[in-house]
C-alpha positions as CSV (number, residue, x, y, z in Angstrom):
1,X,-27.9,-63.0,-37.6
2,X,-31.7,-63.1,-36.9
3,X,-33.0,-64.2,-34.1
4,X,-36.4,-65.6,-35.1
5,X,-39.5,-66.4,-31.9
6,X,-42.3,-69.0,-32.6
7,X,-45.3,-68.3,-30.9
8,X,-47.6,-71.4,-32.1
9,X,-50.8,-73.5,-30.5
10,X,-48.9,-76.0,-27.7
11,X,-48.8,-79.8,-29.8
12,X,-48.8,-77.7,-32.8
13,X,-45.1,-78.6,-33.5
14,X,-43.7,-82.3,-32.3
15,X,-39.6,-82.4,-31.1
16,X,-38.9,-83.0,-34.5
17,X,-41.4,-80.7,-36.5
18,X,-39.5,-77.8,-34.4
19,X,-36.2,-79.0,-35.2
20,X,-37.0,-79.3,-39.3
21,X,-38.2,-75.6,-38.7
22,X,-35.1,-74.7,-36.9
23,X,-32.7,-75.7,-39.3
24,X,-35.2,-74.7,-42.2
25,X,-35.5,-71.1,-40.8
26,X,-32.0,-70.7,-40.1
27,X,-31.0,-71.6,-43.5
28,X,-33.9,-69.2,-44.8
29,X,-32.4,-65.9,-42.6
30,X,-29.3,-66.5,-43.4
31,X,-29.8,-66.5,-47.2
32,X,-32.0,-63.8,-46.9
33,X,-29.5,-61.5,-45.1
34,X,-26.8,-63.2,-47.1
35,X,-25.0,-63.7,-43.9
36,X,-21.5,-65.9,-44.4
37,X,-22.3,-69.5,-43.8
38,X,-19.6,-69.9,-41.2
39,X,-20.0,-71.9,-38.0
40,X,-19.6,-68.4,-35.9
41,X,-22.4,-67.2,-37.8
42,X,-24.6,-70.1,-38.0
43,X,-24.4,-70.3,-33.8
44,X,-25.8,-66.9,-33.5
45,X,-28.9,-67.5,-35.7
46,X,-31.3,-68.3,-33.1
47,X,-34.9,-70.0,-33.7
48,X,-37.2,-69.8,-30.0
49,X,-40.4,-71.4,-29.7
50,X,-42.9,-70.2,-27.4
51,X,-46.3,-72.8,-26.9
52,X,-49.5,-70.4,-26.4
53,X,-51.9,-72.5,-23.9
54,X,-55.7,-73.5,-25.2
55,X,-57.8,-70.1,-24.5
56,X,-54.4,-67.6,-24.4
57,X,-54.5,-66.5,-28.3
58,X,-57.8,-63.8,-29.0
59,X,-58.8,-62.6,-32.4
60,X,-60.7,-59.6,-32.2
61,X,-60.7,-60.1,-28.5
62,X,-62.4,-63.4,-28.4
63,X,-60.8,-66.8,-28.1
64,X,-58.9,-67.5,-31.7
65,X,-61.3,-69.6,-33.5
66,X,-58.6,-71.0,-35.8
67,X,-54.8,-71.7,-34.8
68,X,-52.7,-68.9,-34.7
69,X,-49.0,-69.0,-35.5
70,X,-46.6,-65.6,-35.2
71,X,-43.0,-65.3,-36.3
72,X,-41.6,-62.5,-35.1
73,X,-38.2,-62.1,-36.9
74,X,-35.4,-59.7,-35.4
75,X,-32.9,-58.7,-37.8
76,X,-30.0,-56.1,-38.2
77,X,-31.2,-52.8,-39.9
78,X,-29.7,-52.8,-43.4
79,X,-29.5,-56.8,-43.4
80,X,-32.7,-57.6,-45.3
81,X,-33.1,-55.9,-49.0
82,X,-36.7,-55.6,-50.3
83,X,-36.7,-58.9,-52.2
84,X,-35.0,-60.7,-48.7
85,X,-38.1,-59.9,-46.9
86,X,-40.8,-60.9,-49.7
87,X,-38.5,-64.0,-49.5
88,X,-38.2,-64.4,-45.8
89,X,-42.2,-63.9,-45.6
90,X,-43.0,-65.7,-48.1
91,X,-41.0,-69.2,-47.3
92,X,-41.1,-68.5,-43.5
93,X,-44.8,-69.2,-43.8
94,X,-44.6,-72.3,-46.1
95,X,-41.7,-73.6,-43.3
96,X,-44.3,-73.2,-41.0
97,X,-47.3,-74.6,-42.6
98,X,-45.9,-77.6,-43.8
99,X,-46.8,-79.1,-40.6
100,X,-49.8,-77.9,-39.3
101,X,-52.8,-80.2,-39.9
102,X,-54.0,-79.4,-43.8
103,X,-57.6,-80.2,-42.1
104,X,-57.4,-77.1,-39.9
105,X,-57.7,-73.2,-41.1
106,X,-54.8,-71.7,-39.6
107,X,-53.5,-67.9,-39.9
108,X,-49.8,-67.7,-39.5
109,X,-48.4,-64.0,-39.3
110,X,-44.7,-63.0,-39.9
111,X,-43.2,-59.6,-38.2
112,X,-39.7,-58.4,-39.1
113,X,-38.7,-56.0,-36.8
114,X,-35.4,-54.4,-38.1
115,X,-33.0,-53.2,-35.4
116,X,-29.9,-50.5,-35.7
117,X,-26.5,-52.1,-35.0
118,X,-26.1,-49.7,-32.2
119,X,-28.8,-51.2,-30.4
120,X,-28.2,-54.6,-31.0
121,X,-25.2,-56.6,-28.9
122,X,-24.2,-60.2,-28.2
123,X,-22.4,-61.3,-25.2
124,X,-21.4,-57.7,-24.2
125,X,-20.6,-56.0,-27.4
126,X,-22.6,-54.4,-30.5
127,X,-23.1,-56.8,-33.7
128,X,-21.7,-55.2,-37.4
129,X,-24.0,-56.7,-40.5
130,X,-20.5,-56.2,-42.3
131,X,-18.7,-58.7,-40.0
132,X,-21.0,-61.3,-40.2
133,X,-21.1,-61.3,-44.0
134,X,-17.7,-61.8,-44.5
């Protein structure tokens, strides 16, 4: 059950922007770990985003010229195949660019940072991939 961060220009993404890209990207990571579509597993797919101020994101340490946008995906170790995270890349980026200003260069940037089940818990006890795809 990922638990995906947005880190994205503040305006870039209206209430309702955020909320097609909620529901877009859980869809996306659960596919892509080919989670069960239960409502138990569902809940625990999280989608955070974070608004970076004007003058707080640097590209080569000056001020960003052009918008920055960061996904940084967390995802259970053995969850995501080769082909799950060409997918999850590739569609997470179109998820997020389909409303950004077509005007305006942009760079959006997708992390997935794959985490053991022995280090990764939920309300006091550790997560098993196995469990959640069943």
């Amino acid at each position: 059950m990922p638990k995906m961060f947005v880190q994205a220009p503040a305006g870039a993404y209206d209430e309702a922007a955020r909320a097609r890209i909620a529901r877009s990207l859980t869809d996306l990571g659960m596919t892509c770990e080919r989670l069960a579509d239960t409502e138990k597993v569902r809940a625990g797919v999280w989608v955070l985003f974070n608004e970076v101020a004007p003058g707080a994101a640097f590209s080569g340490g000056e001020i960003a010229a052009t918008p920055i946008v960061a996904l940084i995906v967390y995802a259970l170790e053995g969850g995501l195949d080769e082909s799950g995270r060409t997918k999850l890349i590739r569609e997470a980026t179109a998820i997020l660019a389909a409303d950004l200003p077509t005007d305006v260069p942009h760079s959006i940037y997708v992390s997935i940072q794959e985490t053991p089940e022995v280090a990764w818990g939920m309300n006091g006890a550790q997560v098993s991939l196995a469990s959640l795809r069943t």
